[in-house]
N, C-alpha and C positions, 0 to 999 in steps of 0.2 A: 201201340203199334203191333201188330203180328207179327208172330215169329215164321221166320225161313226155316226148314230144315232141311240137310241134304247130304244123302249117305249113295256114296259111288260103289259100284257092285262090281270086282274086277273080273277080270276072266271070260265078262259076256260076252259073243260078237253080235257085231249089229245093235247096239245098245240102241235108246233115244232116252232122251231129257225127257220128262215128264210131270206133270203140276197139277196138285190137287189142291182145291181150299173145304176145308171142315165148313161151309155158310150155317150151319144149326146152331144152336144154344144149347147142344149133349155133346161130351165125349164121346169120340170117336176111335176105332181102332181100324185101322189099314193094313192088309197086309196080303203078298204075295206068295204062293205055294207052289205054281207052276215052275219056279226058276232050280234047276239039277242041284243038287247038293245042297243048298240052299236055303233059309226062311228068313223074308225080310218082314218083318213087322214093325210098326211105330205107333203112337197113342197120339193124335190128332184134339188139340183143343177147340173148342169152340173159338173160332174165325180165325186156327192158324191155317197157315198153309204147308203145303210140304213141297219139297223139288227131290224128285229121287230118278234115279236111269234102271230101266226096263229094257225088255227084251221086247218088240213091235208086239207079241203073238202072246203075252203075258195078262193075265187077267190083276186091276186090282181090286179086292175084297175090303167093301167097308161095313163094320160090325157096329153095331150101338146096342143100348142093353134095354131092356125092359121089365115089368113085372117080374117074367119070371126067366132072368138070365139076360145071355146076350145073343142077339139073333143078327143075320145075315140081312142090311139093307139094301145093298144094292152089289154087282158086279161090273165095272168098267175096264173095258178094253182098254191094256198103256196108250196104242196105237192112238185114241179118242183124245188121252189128255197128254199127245205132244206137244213139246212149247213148237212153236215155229219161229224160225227167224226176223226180225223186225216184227212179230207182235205183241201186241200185251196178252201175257195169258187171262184167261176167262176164269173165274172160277165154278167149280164142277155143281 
């Protein structure tokens, strides 16, 4: 079964719930740089997921490695992977 992971960031305001799933077969690394004072990063296994609270306006950074190092796959807006009330989240 995949793992939950979920790390609460205090101090935000305006926070949201937010849900990513790793769906590739590479490690993965997530993490956030936009948030003051702050760096939240985690290491995303292949099909886990993670549940973490962001700032709407907050970018998250997913990194996988290649050849030569680790590169920049994609940028997702938190606002994008809000959970919402009575749904099943989607994975990303």
């Amino acid at each position: 079964m995949p793992s939950l992971s979920s790390q609460r960031l205090t101090h935000l305001p305006d926070r949201i719930l937010c849900y990513y799933t790793n769906s590739t077969a590479q490690t993965q690394r997530a993490c956030i740089t936009s948030i003051p004072d702050r760096m939240f990063e985690r290491v995303i296994f292949p099909n886990q997921r993670l549940l973490f609270e962001a700032q709407p306006d907050a970018l998250l950074e997913i990194h996988g490695s290649s050849g030569l190092g680790e590169i920049l796959l994609k940028q997702i807006p938190c606002l994008r992977l809000k959970v919402h009330e009575g749904q099943h989240a989607q994975p990303e």
